[in-house]
N, C-alpha and C positions, 0 to 999 in steps of 0.2 A: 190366243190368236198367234199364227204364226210370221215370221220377217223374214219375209221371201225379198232377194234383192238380185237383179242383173249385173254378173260381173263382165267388163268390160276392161281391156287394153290393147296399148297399140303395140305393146312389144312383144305380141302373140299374135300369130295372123287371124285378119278380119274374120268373124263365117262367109264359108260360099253357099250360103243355104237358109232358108231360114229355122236357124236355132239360135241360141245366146251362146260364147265362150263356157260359161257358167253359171250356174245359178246357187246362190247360197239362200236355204231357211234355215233357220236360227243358225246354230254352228254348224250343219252340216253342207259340203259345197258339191254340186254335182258337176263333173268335167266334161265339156263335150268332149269327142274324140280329135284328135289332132293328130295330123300327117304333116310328115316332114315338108311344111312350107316355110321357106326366111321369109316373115315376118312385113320387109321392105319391100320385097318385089313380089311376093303371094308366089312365086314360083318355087316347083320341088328344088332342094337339096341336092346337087350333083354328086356322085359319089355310091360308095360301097353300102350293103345295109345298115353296116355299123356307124354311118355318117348318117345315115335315115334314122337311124334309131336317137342318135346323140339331140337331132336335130327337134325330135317329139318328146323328147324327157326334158330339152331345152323350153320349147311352147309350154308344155305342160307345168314347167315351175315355175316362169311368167304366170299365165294365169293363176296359179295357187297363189303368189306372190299377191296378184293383186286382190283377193279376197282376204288376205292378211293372214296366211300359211303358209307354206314350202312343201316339199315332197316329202319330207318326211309326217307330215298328217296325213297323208292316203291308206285308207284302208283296206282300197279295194282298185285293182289297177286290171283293166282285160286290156288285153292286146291282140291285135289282129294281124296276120301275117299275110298275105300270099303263096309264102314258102314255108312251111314249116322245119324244112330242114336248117332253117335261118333261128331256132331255136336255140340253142345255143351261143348263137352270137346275141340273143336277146338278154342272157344269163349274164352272159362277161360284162354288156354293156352297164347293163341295171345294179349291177355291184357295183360301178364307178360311180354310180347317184342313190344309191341306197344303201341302207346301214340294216342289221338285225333290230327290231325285230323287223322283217318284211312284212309289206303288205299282203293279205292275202288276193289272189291271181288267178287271170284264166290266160288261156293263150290259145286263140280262136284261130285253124286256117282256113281262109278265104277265096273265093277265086278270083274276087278285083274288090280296087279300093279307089277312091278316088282322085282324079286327076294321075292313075297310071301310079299310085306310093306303094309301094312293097311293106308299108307298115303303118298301122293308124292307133292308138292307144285314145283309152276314157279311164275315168276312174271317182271314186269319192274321197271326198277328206272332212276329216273332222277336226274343227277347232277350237 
């Protein structure tokens, strides 16, 4: 039988939809997608893509946090762009919060995301 459990915190923004933040069975967590929303006022991040991006690897290690892991247990990390030409500033960003070995990645372009974010990230982790 498996332990399937709802992760839930406030230092990640609410869902606008119906899904859960996360869901973890047995060790493995599965991430919603998260867009650069703070947290306090569910509003976008103002700022360059690199503050949108800082902002969704911010939500996303809350959540990991609260299922009892960090970003460094992600396995598996897609990201969605808008711009692809924003590729590169995804790279720089993602080496200030990840270490070798990397998770394996996709890196999807999109033509909208919601509530107007230039960047929305999901991923799994294993703990």
């Amino acid at each position: 039988m498996t332990n399937k459990a709802v992760i839930h915190t406030d230092k990640a923004p609410a869902a606008i939809g119906t899904y859960s933040q996360a869901v973890k069975v047995n060790n493995t967590v599965y991430l919603s997608g998260q867009i650069p929303l703070i947290p306090d006022t569910m509003e976008l991040i103002e700022g360059d893509i690199s503050v949108q991006i800082r902002q969704v690897f911010d939500n996303l290690s809350e959540v990991c946090a609260a299922s009892g892991g960090d970003l460094s247990n992600i396995v598996k990390l897609n990201i969605f762009l808008t711009d692809l030409s924003n590729f590169a500033v995804v790279n720089q960003v993602m080496g200030e919060y990840f270490q070798q070995p990397y998770p394996a990645r996709a890196a999807i372009g999109v033509s909208e995301l919601p509530k107007g974010a230039q960047v929305e990230m999901d991923g799994i982790l294993v703990i």
